[in-house]
C-alpha positions in Angstrom: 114.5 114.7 124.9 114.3 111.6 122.4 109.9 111.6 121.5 109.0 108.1 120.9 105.8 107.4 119.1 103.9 104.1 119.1 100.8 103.8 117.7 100.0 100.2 118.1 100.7 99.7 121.7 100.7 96.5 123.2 101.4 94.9 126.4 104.2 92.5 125.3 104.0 89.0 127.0 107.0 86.9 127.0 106.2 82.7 127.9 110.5 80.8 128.4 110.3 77.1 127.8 112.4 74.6 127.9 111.1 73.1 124.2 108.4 74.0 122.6 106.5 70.8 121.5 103.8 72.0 118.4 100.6 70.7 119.0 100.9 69.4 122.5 101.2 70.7 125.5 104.7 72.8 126.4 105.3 73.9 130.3 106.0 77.0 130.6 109.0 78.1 133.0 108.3 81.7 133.4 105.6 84.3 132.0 107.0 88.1 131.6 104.5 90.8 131.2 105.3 94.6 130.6 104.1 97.7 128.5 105.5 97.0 124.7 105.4 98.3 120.8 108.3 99.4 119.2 108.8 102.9 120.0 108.5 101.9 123.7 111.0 99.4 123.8 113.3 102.2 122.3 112.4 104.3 124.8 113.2 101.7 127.1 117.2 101.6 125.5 117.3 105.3 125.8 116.1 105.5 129.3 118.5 102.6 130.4 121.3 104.4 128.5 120.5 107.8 130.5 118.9 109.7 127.7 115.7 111.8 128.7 112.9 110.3 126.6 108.8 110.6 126.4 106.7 107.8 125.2 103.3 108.8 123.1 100.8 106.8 121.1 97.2 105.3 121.4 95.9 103.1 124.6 92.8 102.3 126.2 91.2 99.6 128.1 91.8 97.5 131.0 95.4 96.3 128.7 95.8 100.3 128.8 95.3 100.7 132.1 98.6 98.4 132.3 100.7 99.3 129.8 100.4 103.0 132.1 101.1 101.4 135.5 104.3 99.2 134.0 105.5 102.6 132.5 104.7 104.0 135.8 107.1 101.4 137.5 109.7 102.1 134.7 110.1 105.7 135.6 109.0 106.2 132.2 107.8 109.8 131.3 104.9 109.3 128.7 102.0 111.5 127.4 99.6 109.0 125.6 96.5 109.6 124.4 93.5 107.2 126.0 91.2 105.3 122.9 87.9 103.8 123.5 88.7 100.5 122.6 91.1 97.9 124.2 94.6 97.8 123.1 96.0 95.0 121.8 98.6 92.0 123.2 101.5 90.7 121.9 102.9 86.9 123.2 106.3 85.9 122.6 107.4 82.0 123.3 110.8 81.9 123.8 112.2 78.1 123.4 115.1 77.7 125.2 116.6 74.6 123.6 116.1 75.9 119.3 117.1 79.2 120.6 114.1 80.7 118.4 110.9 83.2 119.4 107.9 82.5 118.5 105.2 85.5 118.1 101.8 85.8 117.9 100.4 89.6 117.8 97.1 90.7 118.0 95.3 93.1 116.0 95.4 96.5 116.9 92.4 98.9 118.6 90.3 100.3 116.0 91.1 104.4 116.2 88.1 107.1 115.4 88.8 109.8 114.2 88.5 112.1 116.9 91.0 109.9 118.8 93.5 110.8 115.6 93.0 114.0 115.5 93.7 114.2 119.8 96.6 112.5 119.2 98.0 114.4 116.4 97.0 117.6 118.6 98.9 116.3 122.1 102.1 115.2 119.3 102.5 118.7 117.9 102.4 119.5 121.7 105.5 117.3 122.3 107.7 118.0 119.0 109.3 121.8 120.2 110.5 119.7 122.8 112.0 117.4 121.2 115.5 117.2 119.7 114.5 113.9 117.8 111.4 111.7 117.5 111.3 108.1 116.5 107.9 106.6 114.8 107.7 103.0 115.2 105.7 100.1 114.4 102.7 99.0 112.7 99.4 101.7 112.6 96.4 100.4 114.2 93.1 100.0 112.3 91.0 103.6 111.9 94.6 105.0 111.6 95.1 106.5 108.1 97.8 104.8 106.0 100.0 108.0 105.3 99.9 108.5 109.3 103.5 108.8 109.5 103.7 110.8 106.8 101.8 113.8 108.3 103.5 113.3 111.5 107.0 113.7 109.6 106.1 116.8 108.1 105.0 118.1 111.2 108.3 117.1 113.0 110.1 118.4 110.1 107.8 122.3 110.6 109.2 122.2 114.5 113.1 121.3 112.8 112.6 117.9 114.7 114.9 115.0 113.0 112.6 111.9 112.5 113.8 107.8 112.9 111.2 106.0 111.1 110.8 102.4 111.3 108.2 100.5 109.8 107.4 98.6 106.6 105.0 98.1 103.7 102.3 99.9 102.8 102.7 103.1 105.6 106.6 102.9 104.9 105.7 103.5 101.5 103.2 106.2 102.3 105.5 108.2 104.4 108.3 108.3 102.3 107.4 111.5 100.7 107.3 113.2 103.5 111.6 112.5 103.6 112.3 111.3 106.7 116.1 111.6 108.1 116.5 108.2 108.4 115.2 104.7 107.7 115.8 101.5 109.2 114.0 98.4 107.8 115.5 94.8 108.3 116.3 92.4 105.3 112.6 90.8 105.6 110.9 94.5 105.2 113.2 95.1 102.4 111.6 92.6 100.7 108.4 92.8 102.0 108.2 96.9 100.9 110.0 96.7 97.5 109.9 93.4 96.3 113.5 93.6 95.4 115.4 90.6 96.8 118.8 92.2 96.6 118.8 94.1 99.8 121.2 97.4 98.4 118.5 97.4 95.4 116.2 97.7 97.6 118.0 100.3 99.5 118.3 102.4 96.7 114.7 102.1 95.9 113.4 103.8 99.1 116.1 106.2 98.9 114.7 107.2 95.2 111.2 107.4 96.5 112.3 110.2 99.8 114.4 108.2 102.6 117.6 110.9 102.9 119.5 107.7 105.2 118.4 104.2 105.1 120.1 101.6 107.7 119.2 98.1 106.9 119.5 95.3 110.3 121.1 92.0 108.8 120.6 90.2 111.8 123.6 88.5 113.3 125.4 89.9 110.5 125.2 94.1 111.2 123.8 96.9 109.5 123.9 98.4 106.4 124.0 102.4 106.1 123.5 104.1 102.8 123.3 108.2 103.6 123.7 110.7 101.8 128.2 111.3 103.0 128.6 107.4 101.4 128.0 104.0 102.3 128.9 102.0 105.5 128.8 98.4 106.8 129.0 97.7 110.3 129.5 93.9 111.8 129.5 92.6 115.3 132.5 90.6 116.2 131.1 87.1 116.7 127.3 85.6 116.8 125.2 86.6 120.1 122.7 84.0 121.3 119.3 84.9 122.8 116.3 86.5 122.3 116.2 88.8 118.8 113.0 90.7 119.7 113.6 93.7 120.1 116.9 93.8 118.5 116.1 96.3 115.8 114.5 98.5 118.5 118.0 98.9 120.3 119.4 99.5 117.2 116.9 102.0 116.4 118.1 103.6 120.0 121.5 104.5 119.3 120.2 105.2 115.6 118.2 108.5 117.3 120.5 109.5 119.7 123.0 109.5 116.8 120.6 111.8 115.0 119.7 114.0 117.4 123.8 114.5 118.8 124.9 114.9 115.1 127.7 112.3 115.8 129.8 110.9 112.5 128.5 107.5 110.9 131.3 105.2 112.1 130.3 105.9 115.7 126.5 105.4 115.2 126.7 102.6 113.6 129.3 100.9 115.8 127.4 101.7 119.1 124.2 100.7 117.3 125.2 96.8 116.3 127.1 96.9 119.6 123.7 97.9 121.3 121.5 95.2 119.5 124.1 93.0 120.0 123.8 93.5 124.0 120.1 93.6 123.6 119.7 90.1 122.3 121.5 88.8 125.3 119.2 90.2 127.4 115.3 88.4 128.2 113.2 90.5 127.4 112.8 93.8 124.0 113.6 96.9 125.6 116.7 95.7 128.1 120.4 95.2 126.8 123.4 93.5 128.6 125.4 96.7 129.3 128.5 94.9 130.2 128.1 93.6 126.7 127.5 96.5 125.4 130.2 98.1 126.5 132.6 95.2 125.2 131.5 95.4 122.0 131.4 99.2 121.0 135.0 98.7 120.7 135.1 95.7 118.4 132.5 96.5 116.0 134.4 96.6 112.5 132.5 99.7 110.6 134.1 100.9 107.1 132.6 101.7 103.7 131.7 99.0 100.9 130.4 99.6 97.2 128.6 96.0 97.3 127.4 93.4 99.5 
């Protein structure tokens, strides 16, 4: 079982027009609404890809109350831990004719610290079960900024590989807790080091505890720097769509890698391959598997010494 972890849970809501006109009025053609955040969305990839997964983190409220029933509906196992407060939403515009998303996120819940501690308690629960657990996303507000950094350490005491993927200051807080692998995208890079050269970068939060970090490029692949050498991976041609939750299919195939022990060339091919897939799909959390399966075979994955 692949643990996902999402902290700052939202129920994702996804608006398709046909152009979006800024500051007038834009029909919309269709409204999406399901149970979202980062780790869920991976969860989502792994249960689509026939990988047993749990999904854990904060909820509560009437947009908690939701996020439960359209797991429910997804056959999705999950074990989160019920807040006070009402958790947050997330609205994606998706305009049809630029091709482009448009977000707008809301801020998180505010977590006591009882609610921390019952979550910590249900996730040391979960970990012997485990044989990877991926910590995604932002941390909601109550939450303490080296978060992930206690919850690596305890997936580390259980022998639990961890996928961390999140940015700035609780990226930075968790990092000396070594987690097994990274995976920022160019604009985190940035955003966390303040380095615009993104292998500078890399090597930065490598310095500072990341043991692997893979770095999303967009259309153009990942970059993998670990500790057996460094490895670019590119998709064969541009895929148009929706880029959402990309990095969260990516981050998929990254844990499964993980948790199988299966050689970087693989991982990384069936990771672009899967983000690839996943932006031709509507909606974060769903990939195009005939895509998917098209592609694993012509990603081009080899080493490099710079970009």
């Amino acid at each position: 079982m692949i643990l996902t972890v999402t902290l700052n849970a939202a129920l994702d809501v996804t608006y398709r027009v046909a152009r979006l006109h800024q500051g007038a009025s834009t029909r919309v053609l269709s409204v999406a609404e399901r149970a979202g955040g980062k780790g869920i969305n991976v969860s989502r990839v792994l249960h689509t890809l026939g990988v047993d997964t749990t999904v854990t983190g904060l909820v509560g409220g009437l947009t908690g109350r939701s996020l439960r029933q359209d797991l429910a509906l997804a056959a999705l196992p999950e074990a989160l831990v019920t807040i006070g407060q009402e958790s947050r939403r997330t609205v994606a515009v998706f305009d049809e004719a630029a091709g482009e998303t448009s977000m707008l996120l809301e801020p998180g819940a505010q977590v006591t610290g009882d609610e921390w501690r019952a979550f910590t308690a249900r996730y040391a629960g979960l970990l012997p079960s485990a044989k990877a657990v991926v910590l995604s996303g932002s941390l909601p507000p109550g939450v303490p900024v080296d978060a992930y950094a206690s919850l690596l350490r305890l997936a580390r005491g259980c022998g639990v590989p961890a996928v961390l993927d999140t940015e700035g200051e609780p990226l930075l807080a968790a990092l000396p807790a070594r987690p097994a692998l990274i995976k920022p995208n160019a604009d985190e890079l940035v955003a966390t080091t303040g380095l615009t050269d993104p292998l500078a970068a890399i090597e930065q939060l490598r310095a500072r505890g990341a043991r692997t970090v893979v770095a999303s490029l967009g259309a153009e692949g990942l970059v993998a720097v670990t500790p057996e050498g460094r490895w670019r991976a590119r998709p064969p041609h541009r895929v148009a769509g929706n880029p959402t939750g990309a990095g969260d299919a990516a981050v998929a195939a990254l844990a499964v890698g993980l948790a199988n022990g299966a050689p970087w060339q693989s991982v990384l091919a069936r990771a672009v391959a899967l983000s690839a897939a996943s932006v031709a799909a509507p909606l974060a959390g769903s990939y195009d598997a005939v895509l998917y399966q098209r592609l694993r075979d012509q990603v081009a994955v080899g080493p490099f010494t710079q970009l």
